[in-house]
FIPATOR-883173 format. One line per 8 residues: number of its first residue (from 0); for each residue z, x, y of C-alpha. Coordinates in steps of 0.05 Angstrom, whole numbers, plus 5000, padded with zeros to 4 digits. Each point is the difference from the previous one (the first is absolute). Layout:
N
NUM) Z X Y  ...
//
This chain:
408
0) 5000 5000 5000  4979 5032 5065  5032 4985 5078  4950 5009 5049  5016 4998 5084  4935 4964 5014  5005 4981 5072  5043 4941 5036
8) 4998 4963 5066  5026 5045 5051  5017 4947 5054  5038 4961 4943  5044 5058 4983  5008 5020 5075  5023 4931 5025  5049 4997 4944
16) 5030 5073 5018  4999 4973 5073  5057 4949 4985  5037 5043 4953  4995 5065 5044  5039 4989 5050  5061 5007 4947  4992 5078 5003
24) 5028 5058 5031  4959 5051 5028  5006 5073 4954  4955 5063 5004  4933 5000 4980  4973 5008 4925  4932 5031 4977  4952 4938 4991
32) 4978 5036 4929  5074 5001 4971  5018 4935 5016  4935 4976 4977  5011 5017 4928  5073 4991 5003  4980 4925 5010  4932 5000 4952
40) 5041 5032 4944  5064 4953 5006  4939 4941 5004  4966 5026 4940  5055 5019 4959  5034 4926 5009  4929 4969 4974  4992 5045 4943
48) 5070 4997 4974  4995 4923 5006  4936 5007 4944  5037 5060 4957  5074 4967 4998  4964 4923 4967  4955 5049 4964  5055 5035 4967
56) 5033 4942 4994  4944 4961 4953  4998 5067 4961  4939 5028 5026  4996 5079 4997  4987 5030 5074  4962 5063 4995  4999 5009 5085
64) 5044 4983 5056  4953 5040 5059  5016 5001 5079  4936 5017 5020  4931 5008 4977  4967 5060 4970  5031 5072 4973  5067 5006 4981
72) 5043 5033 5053  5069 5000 4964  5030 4954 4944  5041 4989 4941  5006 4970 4942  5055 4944 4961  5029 4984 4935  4955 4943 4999
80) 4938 5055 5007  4982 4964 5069  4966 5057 5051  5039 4991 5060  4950 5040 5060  4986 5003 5072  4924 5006 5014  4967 5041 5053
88) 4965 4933 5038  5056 4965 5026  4962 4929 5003  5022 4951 4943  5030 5021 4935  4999 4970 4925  5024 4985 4941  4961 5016 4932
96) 5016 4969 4942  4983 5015 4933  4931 4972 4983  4979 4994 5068  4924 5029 5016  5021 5035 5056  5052 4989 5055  4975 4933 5024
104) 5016 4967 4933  4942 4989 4982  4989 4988 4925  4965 5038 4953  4954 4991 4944  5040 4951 4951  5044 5029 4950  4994 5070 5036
112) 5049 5059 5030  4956 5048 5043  5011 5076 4975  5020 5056 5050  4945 5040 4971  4955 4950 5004  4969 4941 4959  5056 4950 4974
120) 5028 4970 4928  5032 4939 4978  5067 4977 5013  5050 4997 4947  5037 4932 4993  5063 5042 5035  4962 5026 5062  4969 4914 5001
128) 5074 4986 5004  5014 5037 5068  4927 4999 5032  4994 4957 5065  4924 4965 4975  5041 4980 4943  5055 4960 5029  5004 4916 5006
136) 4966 4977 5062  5054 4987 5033  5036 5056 4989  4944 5041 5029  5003 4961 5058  5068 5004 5015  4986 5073 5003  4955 4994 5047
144) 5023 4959 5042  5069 5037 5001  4977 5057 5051  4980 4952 5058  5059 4955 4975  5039 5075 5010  4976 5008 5070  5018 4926 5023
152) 5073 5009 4978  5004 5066 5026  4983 4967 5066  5050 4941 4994  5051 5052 4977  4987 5043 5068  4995 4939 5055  5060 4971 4962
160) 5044 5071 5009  4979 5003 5072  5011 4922 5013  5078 5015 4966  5012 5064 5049  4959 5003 5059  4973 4930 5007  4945 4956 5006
168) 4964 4996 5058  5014 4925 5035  4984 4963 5065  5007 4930 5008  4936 4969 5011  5007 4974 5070  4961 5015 5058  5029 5049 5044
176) 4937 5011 5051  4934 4965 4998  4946 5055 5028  4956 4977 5063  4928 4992 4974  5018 4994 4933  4983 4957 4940  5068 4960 5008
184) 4993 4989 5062  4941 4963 4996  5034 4961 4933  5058 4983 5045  5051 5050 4977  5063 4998 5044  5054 5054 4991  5065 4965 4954
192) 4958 4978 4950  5009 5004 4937  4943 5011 4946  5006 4955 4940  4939 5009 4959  4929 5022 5004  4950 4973 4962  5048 4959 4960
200) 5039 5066 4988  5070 5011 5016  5035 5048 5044  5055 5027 4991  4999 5064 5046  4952 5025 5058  4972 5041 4951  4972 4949 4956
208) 4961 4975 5061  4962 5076 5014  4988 5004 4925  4963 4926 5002  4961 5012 5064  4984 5080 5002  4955 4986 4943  4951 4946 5014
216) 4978 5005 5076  4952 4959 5031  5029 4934 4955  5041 4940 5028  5071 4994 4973  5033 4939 4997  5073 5023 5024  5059 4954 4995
224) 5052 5021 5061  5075 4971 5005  5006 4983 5069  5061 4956 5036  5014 4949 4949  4943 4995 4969  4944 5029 4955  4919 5019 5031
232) 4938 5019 4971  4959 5052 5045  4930 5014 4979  4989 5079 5024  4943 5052 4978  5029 5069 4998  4963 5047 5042  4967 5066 4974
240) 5036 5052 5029  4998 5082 4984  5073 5035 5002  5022 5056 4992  5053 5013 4943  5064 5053 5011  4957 5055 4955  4937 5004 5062
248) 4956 4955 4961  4951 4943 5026  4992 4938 4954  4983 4919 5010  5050 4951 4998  5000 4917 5018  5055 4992 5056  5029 4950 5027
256) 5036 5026 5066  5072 4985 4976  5053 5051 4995  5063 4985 4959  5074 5021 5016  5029 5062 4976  4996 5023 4932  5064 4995 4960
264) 5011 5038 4932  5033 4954 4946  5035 5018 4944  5004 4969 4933  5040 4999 4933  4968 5034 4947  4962 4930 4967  4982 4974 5065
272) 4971 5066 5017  4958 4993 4935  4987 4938 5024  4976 5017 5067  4958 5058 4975  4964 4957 4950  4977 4951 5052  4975 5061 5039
280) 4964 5034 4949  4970 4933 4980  4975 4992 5077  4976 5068 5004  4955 4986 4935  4971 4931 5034  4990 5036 5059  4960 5058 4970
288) 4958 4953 4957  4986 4968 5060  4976 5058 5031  4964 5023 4949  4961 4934 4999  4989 4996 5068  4970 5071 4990  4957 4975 4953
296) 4967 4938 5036  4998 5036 5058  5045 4969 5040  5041 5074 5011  4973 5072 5007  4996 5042 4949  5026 5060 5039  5068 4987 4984
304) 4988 5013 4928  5039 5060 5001  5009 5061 4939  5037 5064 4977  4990 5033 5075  5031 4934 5038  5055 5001 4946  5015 5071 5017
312) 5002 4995 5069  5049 4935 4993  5041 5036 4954  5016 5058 5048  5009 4952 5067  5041 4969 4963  5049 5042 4978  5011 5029 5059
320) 5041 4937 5011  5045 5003 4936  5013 4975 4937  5019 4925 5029  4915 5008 5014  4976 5029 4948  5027 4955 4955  4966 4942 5027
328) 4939 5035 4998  4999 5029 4930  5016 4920 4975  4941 4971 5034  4952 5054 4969  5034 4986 4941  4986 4925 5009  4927 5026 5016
336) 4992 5048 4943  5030 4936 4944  4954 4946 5033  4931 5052 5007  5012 5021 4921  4994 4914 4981  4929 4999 5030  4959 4984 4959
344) 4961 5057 4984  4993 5041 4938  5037 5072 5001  5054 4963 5039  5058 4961 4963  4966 4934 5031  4936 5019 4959  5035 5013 4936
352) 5034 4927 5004  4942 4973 5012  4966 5020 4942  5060 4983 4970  4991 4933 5028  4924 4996 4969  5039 5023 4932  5039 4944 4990
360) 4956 4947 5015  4944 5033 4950  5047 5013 4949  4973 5069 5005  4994 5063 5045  4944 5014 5036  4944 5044 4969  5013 5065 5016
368) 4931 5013 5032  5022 4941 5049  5069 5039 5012  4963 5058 5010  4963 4973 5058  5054 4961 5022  5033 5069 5010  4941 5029 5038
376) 4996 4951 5051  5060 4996 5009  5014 5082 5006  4935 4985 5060  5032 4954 5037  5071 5040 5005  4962 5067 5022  4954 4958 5045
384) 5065 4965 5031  5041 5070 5006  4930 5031 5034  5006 4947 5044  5074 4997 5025  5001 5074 5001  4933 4997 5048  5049 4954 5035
392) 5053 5042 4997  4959 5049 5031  4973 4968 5066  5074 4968 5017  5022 5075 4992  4943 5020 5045  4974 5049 4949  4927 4975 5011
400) 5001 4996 5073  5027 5074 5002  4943 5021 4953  4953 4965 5036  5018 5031 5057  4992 5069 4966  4926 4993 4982  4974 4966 5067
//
């Protein structure tokens, strides 16, 4: 089973750290590459221990557990004969089991364990009994499903700690100051009110209402507003605006023209904090899906697809602003790197369950030619999607601008 960092919606994760980093203290600064693979490794790790702990536990043999792609840097090995290694590229990882093709999982000829020397034999009804291919569907699904599973709890786990000790971000959703020429102004916003629902969604905090209007501007909102003694619907469209986040970069949000009162930290007991940080990592799934399909109808740019460079450059702003920050940060890539792997797309865990899927209602597997293909595609579209975020990566950075600049 292999973790890849494809790419993620950069505003997404930027408005998110926006409410949450505020929280932190200022500290010296850290070198963008360490903190880059401190955070990718911890990531990566999480996922692929989520697919090698279920593994183990349905009595499948685990040949690999790799951070990292390519040669060997360092490693060891267990009682259980499992090669524990880091890699020298430090952009995914995986877990080989036995009978596994090759690190994606994919299966090999039927019956079959591939030789180090080359060619292959047949299994013996022992090796069968701990080879991945040979488990019950559902058990194989269970293991794959276990490593973005992994990186969902991990991020519950972290938002819950922080909501326990430091707090959850939390402003009453009332008007404090209605901007002239804005949106609300024209809707009839007056400063007191308080914002019930949007869209037949309810608020509980001011930042529920910039999470439901940052993402779709340019499209009315039906807002329900507590005002006096009674309740009013105001129909507003949030304008397009461009701000500029606390990290220097330029991105395209709806606004309304409201600003909220100050921001209070809340803390929780320990199950209300899992609570809490369920409901946000379920929000800050909805919200990427939505992003993501926005991207793909064309109703948002593509330019905030953003890769392994973006990530880097996150991960070192920051930590320059603690632990209380870079917490946050390394659960919503979490979220990102659990939710990317169910896509639907063969190498990724999404692919595998989907041919899982086409397994149980043929009774069958797929042929391995189609598998095969499957797999192709599928290894195209994640190298044609990293190209692209990393091409992304590279004109937010100003790489291509300052080559450009070189040659004319």
């Amino acid at each position: 089973m292999a973790a890849r960092n494809l790419c993620y919606p950069a505003a997404r994760l930027k408005e998110w750290m926006e409410r949450m980093g505020s929280m932190a203290s200022a500290t010296g600064g850290f070198g963008y590459v360490f903190w880059f693979l401190v955070v990718l490794t911890v990531l990566v790790f999480v996922h692929e221990l989520g697919h090698y702990l279920v593994a183990r536990w349905n009595g499948v043999r685990v040949e690999t557990f790799s951070i990292g792609f390519g040669p060997e840097l360092f490693g060891w090995t267990d009682r259980a004969d499992t090669r524990w290694k880091i890699s020298a590229i430090p952009l995914g990882g995986y877990v080989k089991m036995f009978g596994d093709a090759d690190p994606s999982s994919m299966a090999p000829a039927p019956a079959q364990v591939t030789l180090p020397a080359g060619g292959a034999r047949e299994m013996t009804p022992d090796e069968r009994a701990v080879a991945f291919h040979y488990k019950r569907l559902p058990q194989r699904a269970a293991i794959v499903a276990a490593g973005p599973i992994a990186n969902f709890v991990f991020a519950i786990v972290a938002l819950a700690g922080l909501f326990a000790t430091v707090g959850q971000p939390f402003t009453l959703p009332q008007v404090g100051k209605v901007q002239d020429g804005s949106a609300a102004q024209a809707a009839g916003f007056q400063p007191g009110d308080t914002i019930v629902s949007i869209d037949g969604e309810a608020v509980e905090r001011f930042e529920d209402v910039q999470r439901l209007v940052r993402l779709d501007p340019g499209a009315p909102l039906s807002v329900v507003i507590h005002r006096g003694d009674q309740d009013t619907t105001l129909s507003v469209t949030p304008k397009l605006s461009e701000i500029t986040d606390r990290f220097g970069n330029k991105h395209e949000y709806g606004l309304l023209g409201i600003e909220g009162q100050r921001v209070q930290y809340v803390r929780y007991n320990p199950a209300t904090a899992v609570m809490r940080a369920t409901d946000e990592t379920a929000d800050i799934v909805g919200g990427t899906l939505q992003a993501v399909w926005q991207m793909i109808i064309g109703a948002r740019s593509t330019d905030e697809l953003g890769g392994p460079l973006r990530i880097a450059q996150m991960s070192g702003e920051v930590a320059q602003y603690g632990f209380s920050a870079i917490l946050p940060f390394m659960a919503v890539l979490s979220i990102n790197l659990g939710l990317i792997n169910l896509f639907p797309i063969p190498v990724l865990d999404g692919g595998h369950l989907l041919f899982y899927a086409a397994e149980a209602l043929r009774g069958r597997p797929l042929g391995q030619r189609a598998q095969e293909y499957g797999f192709r595609f599928g290894l195209a579209l994640v190298l044609t999607l990293m190209v692209f975020a990393t091409w992304n990566d590279l004109v937010h950075l100003r790489v291509v601008e300052f080559l450009k600049a070189l040659v004319t």
